[in-house]
C-alpha positions in Angstrom: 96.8 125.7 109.1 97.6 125.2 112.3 99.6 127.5 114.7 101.6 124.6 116.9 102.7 121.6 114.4 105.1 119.0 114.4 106.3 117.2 111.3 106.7 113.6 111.1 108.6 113.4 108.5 112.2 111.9 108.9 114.0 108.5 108.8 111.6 106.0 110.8 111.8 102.2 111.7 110.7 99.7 109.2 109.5 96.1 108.9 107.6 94.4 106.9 105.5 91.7 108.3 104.2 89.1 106.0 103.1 86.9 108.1 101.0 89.3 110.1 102.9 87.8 113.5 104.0 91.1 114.3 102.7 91.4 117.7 103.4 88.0 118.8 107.3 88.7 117.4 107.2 92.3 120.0 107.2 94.7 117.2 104.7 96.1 119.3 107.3 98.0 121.6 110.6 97.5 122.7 111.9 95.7 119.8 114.2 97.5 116.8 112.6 96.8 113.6 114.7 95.3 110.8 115.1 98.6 108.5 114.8 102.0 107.9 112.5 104.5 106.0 112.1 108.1 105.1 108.5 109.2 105.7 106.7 110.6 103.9 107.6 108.3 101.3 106.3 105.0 100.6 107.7 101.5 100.8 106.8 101.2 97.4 107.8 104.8 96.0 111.4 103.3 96.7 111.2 100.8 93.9 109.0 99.4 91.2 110.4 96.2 91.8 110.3 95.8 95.2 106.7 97.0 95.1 106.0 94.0 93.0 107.3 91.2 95.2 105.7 92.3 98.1 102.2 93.8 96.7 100.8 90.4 97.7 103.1 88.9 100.1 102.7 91.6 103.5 99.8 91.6 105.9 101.3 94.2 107.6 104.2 96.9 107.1 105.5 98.6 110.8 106.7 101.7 111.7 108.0 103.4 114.6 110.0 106.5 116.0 110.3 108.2 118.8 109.4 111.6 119.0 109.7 114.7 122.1 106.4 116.1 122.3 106.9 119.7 123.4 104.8 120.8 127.2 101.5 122.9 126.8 
């Protein structure tokens, strides 16, 4: 256990990237991404079905949120 800790856990940017273009698309930085998620959870954990369509479809699934990181 640590004494200084930050959880990550929250709502967070989401997209799913199935055709692995991602970074050529800016999802890199500076771009919104299309949805949102609640970490820790899963894409999949949200629904059976969902996981099932896109099981073998993504190449990629992004994630982002911006966080203040507290001075030393």
């Amino acid at each position: 256990m640590r004494d200084n800790w930050m959880t990550l856990n929250g709502e967070w940017q989401f997209e799913i990237d199935r055709k692995g273009d991602g970074e050529a698309r800016g999802l890199v930085s500076g771009k919104a991404l299309a949805s949102k998620i609640v970490v820790p959870f899963c894409p999949e954990s949200n629904s059976p079905a969902w996981a099932l369509a896109t099981a073998n479809t993504s190449r990629a699934f992004w994630y982002r949120r911006l966080v203040d990181l507290p001075r030393q």
